[in-house]
C-alpha positions as CSV (number, residue, x, y, z in Angstrom):
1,X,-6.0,-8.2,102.4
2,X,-6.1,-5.0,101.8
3,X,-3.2,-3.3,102.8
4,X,-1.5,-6.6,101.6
5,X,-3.3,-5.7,98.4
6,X,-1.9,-2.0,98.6
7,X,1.4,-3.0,99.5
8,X,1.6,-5.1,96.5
9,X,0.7,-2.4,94.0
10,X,2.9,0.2,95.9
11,X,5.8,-2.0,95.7
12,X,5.0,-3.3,92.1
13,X,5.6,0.8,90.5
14,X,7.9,0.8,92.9
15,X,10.3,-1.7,91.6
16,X,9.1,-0.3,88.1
17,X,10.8,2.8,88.7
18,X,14.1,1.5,90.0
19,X,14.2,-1.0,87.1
20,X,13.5,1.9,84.6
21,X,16.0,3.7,86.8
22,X,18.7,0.5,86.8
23,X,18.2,0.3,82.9
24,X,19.2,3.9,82.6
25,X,22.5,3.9,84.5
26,X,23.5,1.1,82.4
27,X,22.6,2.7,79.4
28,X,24.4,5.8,80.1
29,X,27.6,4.0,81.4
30,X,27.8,2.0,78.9
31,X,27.4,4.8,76.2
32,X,30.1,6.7,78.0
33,X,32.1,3.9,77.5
34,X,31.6,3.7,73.9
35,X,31.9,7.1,73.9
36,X,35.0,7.0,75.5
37,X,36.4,4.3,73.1
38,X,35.5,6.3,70.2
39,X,37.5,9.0,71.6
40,X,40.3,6.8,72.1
41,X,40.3,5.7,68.5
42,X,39.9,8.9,66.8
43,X,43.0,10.2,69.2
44,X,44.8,7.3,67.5
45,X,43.9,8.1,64.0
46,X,45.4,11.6,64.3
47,X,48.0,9.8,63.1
48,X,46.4,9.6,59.9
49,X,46.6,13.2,59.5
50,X,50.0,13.4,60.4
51,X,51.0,11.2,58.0
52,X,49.2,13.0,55.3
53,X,51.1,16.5,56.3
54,X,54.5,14.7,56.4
55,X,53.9,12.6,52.9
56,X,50.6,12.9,51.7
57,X,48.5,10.2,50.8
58,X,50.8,7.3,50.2
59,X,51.5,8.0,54.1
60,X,48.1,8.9,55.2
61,X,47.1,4.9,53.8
62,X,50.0,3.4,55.1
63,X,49.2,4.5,58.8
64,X,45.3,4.0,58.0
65,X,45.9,0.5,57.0
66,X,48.0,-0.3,60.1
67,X,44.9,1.1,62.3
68,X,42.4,-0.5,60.1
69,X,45.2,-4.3,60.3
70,X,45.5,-3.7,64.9
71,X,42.3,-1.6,65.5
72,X,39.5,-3.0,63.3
73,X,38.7,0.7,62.4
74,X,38.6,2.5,58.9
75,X,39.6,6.0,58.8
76,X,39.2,8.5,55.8
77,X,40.5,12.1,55.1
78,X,38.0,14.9,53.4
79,X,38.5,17.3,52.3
80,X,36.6,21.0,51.9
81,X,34.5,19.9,49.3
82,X,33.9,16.6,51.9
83,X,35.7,14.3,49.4
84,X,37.8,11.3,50.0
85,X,41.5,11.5,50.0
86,X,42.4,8.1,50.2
87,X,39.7,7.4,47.2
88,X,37.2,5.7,49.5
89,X,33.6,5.1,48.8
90,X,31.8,7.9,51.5
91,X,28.9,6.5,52.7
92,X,25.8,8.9,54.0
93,X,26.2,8.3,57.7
94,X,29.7,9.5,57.1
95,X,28.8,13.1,55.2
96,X,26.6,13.7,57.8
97,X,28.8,13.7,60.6
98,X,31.0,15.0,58.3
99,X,28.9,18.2,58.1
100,X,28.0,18.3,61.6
101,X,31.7,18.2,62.9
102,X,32.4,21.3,60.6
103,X,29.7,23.2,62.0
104,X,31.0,22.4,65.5
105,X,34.3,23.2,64.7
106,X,32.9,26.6,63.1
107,X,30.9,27.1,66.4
108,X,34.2,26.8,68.6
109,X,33.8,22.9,70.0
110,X,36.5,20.8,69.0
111,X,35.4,17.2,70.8
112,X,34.4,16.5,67.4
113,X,31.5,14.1,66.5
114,X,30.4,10.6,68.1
115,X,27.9,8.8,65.8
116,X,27.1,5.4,67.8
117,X,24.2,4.5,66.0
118,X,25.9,4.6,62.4
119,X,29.9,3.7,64.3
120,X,30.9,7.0,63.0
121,X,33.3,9.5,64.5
122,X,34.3,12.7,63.0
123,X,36.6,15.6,63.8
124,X,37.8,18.6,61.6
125,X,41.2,19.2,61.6
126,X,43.8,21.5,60.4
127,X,47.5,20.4,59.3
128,X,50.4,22.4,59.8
129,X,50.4,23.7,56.5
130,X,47.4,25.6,56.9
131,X,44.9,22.8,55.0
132,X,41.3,22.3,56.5
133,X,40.5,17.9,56.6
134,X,37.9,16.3,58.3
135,X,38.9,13.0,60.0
136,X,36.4,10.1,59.5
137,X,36.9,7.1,61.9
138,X,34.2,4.4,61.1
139,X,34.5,2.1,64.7
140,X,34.5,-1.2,65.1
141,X,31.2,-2.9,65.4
142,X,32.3,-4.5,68.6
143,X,33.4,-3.7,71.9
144,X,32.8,-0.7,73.6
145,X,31.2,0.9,70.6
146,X,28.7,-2.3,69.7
147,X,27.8,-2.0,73.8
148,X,26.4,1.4,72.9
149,X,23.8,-0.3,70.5
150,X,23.2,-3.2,73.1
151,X,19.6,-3.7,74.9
152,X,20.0,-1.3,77.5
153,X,20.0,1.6,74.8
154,X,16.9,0.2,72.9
155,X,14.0,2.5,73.7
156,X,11.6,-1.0,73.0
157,X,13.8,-3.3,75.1
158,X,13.6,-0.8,77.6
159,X,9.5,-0.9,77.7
160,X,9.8,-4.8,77.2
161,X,11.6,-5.2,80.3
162,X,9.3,-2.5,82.6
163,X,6.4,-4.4,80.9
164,X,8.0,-7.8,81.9
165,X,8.7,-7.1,85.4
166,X,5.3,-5.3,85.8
167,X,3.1,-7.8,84.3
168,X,5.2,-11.1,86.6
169,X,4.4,-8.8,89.8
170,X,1.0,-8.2,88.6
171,X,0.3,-12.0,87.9
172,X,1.8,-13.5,91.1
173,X,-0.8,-11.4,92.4
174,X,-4.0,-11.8,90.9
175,X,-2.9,-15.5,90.8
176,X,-2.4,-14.9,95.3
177,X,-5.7,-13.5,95.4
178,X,-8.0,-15.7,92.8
179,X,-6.6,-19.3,93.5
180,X,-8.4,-19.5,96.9
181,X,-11.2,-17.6,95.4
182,X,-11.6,-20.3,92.8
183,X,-11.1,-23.4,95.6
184,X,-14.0,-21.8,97.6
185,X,-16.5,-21.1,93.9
186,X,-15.5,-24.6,93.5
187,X,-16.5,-25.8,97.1
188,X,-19.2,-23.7,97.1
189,X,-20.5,-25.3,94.0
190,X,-19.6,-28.7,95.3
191,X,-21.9,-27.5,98.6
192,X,-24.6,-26.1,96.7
193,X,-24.6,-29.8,94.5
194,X,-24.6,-31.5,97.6
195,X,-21.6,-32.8,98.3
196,X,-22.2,-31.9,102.1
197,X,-19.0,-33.1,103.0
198,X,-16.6,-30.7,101.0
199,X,-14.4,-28.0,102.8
200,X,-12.4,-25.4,101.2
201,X,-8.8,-27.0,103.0
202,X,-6.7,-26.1,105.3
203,X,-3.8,-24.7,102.8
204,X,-6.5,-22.0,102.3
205,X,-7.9,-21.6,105.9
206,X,-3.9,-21.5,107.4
207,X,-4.1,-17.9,105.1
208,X,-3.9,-14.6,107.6
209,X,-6.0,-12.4,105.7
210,X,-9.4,-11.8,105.0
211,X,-9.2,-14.5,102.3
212,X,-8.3,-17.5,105.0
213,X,-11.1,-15.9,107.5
214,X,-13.2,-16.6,104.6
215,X,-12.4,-20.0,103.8
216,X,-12.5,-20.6,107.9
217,X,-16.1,-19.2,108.2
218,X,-17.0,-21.4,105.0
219,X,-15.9,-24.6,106.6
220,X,-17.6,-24.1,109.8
221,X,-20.8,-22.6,107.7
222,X,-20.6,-26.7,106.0
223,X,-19.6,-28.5,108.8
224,X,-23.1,-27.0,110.4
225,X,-25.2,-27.5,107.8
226,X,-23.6,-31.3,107.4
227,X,-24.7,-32.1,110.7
228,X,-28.2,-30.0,110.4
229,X,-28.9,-32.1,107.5
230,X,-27.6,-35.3,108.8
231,X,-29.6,-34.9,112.1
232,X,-32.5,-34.3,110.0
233,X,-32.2,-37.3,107.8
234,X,-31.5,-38.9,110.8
235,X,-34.7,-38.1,112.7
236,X,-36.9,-38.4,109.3
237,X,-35.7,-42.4,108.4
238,X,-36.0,-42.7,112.5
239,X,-39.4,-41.4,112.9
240,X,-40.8,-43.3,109.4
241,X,-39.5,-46.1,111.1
242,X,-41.0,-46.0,114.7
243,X,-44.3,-45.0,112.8
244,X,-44.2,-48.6,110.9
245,X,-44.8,-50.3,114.2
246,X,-48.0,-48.3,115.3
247,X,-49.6,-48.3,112.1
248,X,-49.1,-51.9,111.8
249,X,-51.3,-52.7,115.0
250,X,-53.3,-49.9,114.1
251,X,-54.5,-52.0,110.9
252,X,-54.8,-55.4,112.8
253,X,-56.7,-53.5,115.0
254,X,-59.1,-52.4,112.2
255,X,-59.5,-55.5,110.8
256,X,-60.8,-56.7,114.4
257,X,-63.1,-54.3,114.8
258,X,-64.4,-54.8,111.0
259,X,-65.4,-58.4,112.1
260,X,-67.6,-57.3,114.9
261,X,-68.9,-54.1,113.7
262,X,-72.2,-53.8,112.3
263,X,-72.6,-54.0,108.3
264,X,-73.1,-50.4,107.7
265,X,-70.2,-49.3,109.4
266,X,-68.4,-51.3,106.2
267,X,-67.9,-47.9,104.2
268,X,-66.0,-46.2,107.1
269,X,-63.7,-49.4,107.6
270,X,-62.8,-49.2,103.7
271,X,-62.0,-45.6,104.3
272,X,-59.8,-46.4,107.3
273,X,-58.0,-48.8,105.1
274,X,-57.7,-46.6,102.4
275,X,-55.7,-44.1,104.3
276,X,-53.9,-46.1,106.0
277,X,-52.2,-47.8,103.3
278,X,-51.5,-44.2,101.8
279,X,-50.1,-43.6,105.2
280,X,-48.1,-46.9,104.5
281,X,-47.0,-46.1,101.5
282,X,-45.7,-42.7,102.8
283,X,-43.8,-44.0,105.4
284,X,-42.0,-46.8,103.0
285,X,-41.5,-43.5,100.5
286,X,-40.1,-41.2,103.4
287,X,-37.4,-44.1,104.5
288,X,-36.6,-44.8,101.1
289,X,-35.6,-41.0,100.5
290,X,-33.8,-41.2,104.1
291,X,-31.5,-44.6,102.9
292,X,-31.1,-42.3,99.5
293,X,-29.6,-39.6,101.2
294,X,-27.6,-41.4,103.8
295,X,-25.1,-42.5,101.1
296,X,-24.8,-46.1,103.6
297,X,-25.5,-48.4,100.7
298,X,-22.9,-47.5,98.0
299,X,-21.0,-50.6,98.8
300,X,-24.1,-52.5,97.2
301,X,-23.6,-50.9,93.9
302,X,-23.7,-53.2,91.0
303,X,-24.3,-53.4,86.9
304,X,-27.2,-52.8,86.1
305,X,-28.9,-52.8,82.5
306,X,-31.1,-49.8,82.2
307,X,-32.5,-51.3,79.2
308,X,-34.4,-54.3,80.8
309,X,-34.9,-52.3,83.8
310,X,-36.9,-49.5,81.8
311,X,-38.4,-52.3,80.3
312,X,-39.9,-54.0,83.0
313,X,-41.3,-51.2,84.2
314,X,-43.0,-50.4,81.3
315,X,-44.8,-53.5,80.8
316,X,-45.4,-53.1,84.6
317,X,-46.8,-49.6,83.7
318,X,-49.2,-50.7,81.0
319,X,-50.3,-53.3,82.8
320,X,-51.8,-51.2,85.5
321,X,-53.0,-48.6,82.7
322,X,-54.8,-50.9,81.3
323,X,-57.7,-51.0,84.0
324,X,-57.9,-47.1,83.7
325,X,-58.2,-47.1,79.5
326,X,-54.5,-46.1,79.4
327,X,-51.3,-47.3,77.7
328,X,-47.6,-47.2,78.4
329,X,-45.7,-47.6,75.3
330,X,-42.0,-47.9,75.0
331,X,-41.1,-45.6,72.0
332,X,-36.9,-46.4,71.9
333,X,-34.9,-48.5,73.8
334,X,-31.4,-48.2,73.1
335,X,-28.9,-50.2,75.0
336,X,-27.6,-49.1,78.6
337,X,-26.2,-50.3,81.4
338,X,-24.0,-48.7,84.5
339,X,-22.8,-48.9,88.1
340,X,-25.5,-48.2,90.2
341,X,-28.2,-49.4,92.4
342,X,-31.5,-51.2,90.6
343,X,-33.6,-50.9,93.5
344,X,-33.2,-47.5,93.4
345,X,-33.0,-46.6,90.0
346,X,-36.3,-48.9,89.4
347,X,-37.9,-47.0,91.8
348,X,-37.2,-43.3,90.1
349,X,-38.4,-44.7,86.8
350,X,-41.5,-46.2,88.6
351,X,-42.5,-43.3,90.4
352,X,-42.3,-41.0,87.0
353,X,-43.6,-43.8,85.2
354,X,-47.0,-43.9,87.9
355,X,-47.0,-40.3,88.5
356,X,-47.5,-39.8,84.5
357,X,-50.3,-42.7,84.2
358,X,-51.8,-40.5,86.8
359,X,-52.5,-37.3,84.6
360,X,-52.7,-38.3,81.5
361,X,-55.8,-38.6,79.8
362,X,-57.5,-41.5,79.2
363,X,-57.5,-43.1,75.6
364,X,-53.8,-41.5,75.4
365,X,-50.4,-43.2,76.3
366,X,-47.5,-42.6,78.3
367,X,-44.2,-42.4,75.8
368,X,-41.0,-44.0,77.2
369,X,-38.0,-43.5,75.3
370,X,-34.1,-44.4,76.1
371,X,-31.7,-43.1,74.2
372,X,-27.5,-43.7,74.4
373,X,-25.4,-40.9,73.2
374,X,-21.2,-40.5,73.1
375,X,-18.8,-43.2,73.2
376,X,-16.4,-45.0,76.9
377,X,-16.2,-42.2,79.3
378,X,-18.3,-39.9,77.5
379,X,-21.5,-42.2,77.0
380,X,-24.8,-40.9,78.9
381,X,-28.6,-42.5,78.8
382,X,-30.9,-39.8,78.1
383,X,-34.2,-41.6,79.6
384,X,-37.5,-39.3,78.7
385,X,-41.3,-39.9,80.2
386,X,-44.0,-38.0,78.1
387,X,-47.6,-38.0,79.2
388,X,-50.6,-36.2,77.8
389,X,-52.4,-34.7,80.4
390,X,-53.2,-31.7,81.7
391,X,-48.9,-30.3,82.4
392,X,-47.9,-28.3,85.2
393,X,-48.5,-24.6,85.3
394,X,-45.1,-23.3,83.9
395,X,-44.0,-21.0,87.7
396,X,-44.1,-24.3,88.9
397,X,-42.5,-26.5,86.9
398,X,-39.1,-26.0,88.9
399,X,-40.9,-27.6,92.0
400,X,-42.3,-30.8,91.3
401,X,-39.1,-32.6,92.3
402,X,-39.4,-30.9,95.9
403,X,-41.2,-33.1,98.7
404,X,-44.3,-32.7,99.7
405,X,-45.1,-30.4,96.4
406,X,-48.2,-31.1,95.0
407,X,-50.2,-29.6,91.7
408,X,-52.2,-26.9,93.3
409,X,-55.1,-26.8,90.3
410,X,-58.6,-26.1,90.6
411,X,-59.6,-28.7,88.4
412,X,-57.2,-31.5,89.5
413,X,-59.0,-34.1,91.7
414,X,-57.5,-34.8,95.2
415,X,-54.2,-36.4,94.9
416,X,-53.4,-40.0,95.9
417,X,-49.5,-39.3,96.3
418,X,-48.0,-37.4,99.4
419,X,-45.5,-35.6,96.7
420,X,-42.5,-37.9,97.3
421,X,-42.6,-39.9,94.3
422,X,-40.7,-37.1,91.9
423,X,-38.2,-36.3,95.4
424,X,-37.0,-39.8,95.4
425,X,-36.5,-39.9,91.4
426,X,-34.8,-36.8,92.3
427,X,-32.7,-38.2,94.9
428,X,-31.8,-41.2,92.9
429,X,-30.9,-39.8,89.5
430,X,-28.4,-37.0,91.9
431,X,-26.8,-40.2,93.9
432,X,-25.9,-41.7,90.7
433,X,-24.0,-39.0,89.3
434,X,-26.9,-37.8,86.9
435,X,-29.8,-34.8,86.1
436,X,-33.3,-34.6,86.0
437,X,-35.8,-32.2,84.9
438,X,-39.6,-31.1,83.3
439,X,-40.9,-29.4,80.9
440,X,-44.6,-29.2,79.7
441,X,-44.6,-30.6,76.1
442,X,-44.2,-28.6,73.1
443,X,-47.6,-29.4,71.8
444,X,-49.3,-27.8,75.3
445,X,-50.9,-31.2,76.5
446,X,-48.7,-33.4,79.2
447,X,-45.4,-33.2,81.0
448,X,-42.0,-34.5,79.8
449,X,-39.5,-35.8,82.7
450,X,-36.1,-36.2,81.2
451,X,-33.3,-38.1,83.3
452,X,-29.6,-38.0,81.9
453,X,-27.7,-40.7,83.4
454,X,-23.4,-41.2,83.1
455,X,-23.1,-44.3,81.5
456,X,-19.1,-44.9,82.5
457,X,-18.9,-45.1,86.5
């Protein structure tokens, strides 16, 4: 890449300089042409001036308007005082040739004067008898002389076309180098989202330069870390489920030996039921997240209203509050519905919905609100959960959605959850296409959980 890279530039001022060079030649030859032309034409108009020595100025018009009729040129006689002969109007341009042909012919050159610019030629001449004129030939503005004035000689057309060729070299370039650079940011972003499955392509990998080892590398760094992950998901839904089967006979078993132990063993039984069913509940949690994850059930997707499903789960919700002095309230419930999964999705809202009876305070409510905003493809649900308890020290707000991450706070009393709850919602709300995220409230009591959801799947 880099001495593709250097090669590139080198050959970019490269071509520069042989265009500039290219432009030049055909600026100078075709200005010698014109010059050439001019030449030609004011040879011809000598006539002029013969004509004016044989019979003065009826003559000297005659043969001007025959060159002027077959030529296309205008010519004009001055005299010392740089008038016209032949009574035509003298315009600037043609004085100052004028002047500057008589100071060539007083400094010994006698090629006269070649005005391209203005299409003025000019010569001082002398006629037999001795008289001093200055032949003005105004050229044709075509031809040879018009190709003098053509792009080639045009200082800005010159710089337009260096600038063109420059800045097309210069942009198949940068457009070489960034377009894979832009398909890996993207795949990289895709990775980092994860979309486990995304590879840069093989249009980018086939690429001989560091640019294609790149893209190579990256699709072997996600093909690993695909099958890392997978094996891990793999193992964690495998090992939930091999638990179930222990633990079941583990609790039969306990439920035995309550029968036949003696009655003040009772507090140690409730204890092993206790944590077993928190063990239970871990295990259904941990092989929910694994079918999340595994992405097998997306043929099961369906329509579901998110309005009777947030619904539900508040009445649910307050139901269970109830016993614990609590309320869940449904503050708006705009309509909503999408292509998803209601198991799953009534899950996430659950487990927010739980977690946030958990904290907040008693005598205060958990707030529920659903809101629809945009229009067809555009429309999202914006579902919020706002409880008044004690928040989440602000370092750690970014964590609660990782598993196993639990409030570490001297005050909080031990935990029932094993940290999952928020991981699934998390899980959930990212299989469906949507965002989730916290914030302590504004006021400084309780913790807001926002979902945004795309409406048009």
């Amino acid at each position: 890449m880099l001495f593709k890279i250097f090669l590139t530039f080198w050959l970019t001022l490269a071509l520069l300089v042989a265009g500039q060079e290219i432009i030049s030649i055909f600026a100078q030859r075709d200005e010698q042409a014109a010059l050439n032309d001019a030449r030609s034409l004011v040879s011809e108009a000598q006539g002029v001036v013969d004509a004016y020595a044989r019979g003065g100025v009826p003559a000297a018009r005659e043969v001007s308007g025959r060159l002027e009729r077959e030529r296309g040129t205008r010519t004009d006689l001055l005299d010392v005082q740089r008038h016209s002969l032949l009574d035509h109007a003298v315009r600037p341009a043609v004085l100052a040739s004028a002047r500057l042909a008589d100071r060539n012919a007083a400094e010994g050159v006698k090629l006269g004067v070649v005005n391209l610019g203005e299409h003025v030629a000019a010569k001082q001449m002398t006629t037999p008898a001795g008289q001093r004129l200055t032949l003005v030939v105004e050229l044709p503005g075509h031809g040879m002389a018009r190709a003098a004035n053509g792009w080639t000689s045009s200082p800005l057309t010159r710089y337009a076309a260096v600038i063109l060729i420059g800045g097309l070299l210069c942009f198949a370039l940068a457009r070489h180098i960034s377009r894979p650079l832009v398909k890996l940011a993207g795949a990289a972003n895709a990775l980092a989202d994860g979309r486990l499955q995304t590879r840069v392509g093989a249009r980018v990998a086939r690429r001989r330069d560091e640019v294609g080892r790149l893209a190579r590398d990256f699709d072997r760094m996600a093909e690993r870390i695909e099958a890392l992950v997978a094996g891990q998901r793999r193992m964690l839904g495998d090992v939930s489920h091999e638990l179930r089967s222990p633990l079941a006979r583990l609790t039969v078993a306990a439920g035995l030996a309550r029968r036949h132990a003696p009655s003040d063993t009772g507090e140690y039984f409730d204890r092993i039921d206790i944590e077993t069913a928190r063990l239970d509940r871990m295990i259904e949690q941990l092989l929910t997240l694994a079918r999340i994850e595994s992405a097998v059930d997306d043929e099961l997707r369906g329509d579901v209203n998110l309005t009777e499903l947030v619904q539900e789960v508040v009445s649910d919700g307050d139901f269970e509050a109830r016993a614990a002095g609590k309320r869940v309230t449904l503050v708006a419930g705009d309509d909503a519905a999408l292509r998803g999964r209601a198991d799953l999705l009534r899950s996430a809202v659950e487990n927010i919905v739980r977690n946030a009876i958990r904290y907040t305070e008693a005598g205060t409510a958990v707030e529920v609100a659903l809101h629809r905003t945009g229009e067809d493809h555009a429309a999202r649900a914006t579902l919020s959960v706002r409880d008044h308890g004690p928040g989440v020290p602000e370092p750690a707000v970014g964590e609660i959605f990782r598993r196993f991450w639990r409030a570490d706070r001297a005050d909080a009393q031990a935990p029932e959850g094993a940290g999952l709850g928020l991981a699934i919602a998390d899980s959930v709300v990212r299989v469906h296409g949507g965002t989730i995220g916290a914030a302590n409230a504004d006021s400084g009591s309780g913790l807001l959980v926002t979902i945004n959801l795309p409406l048009a799947q």
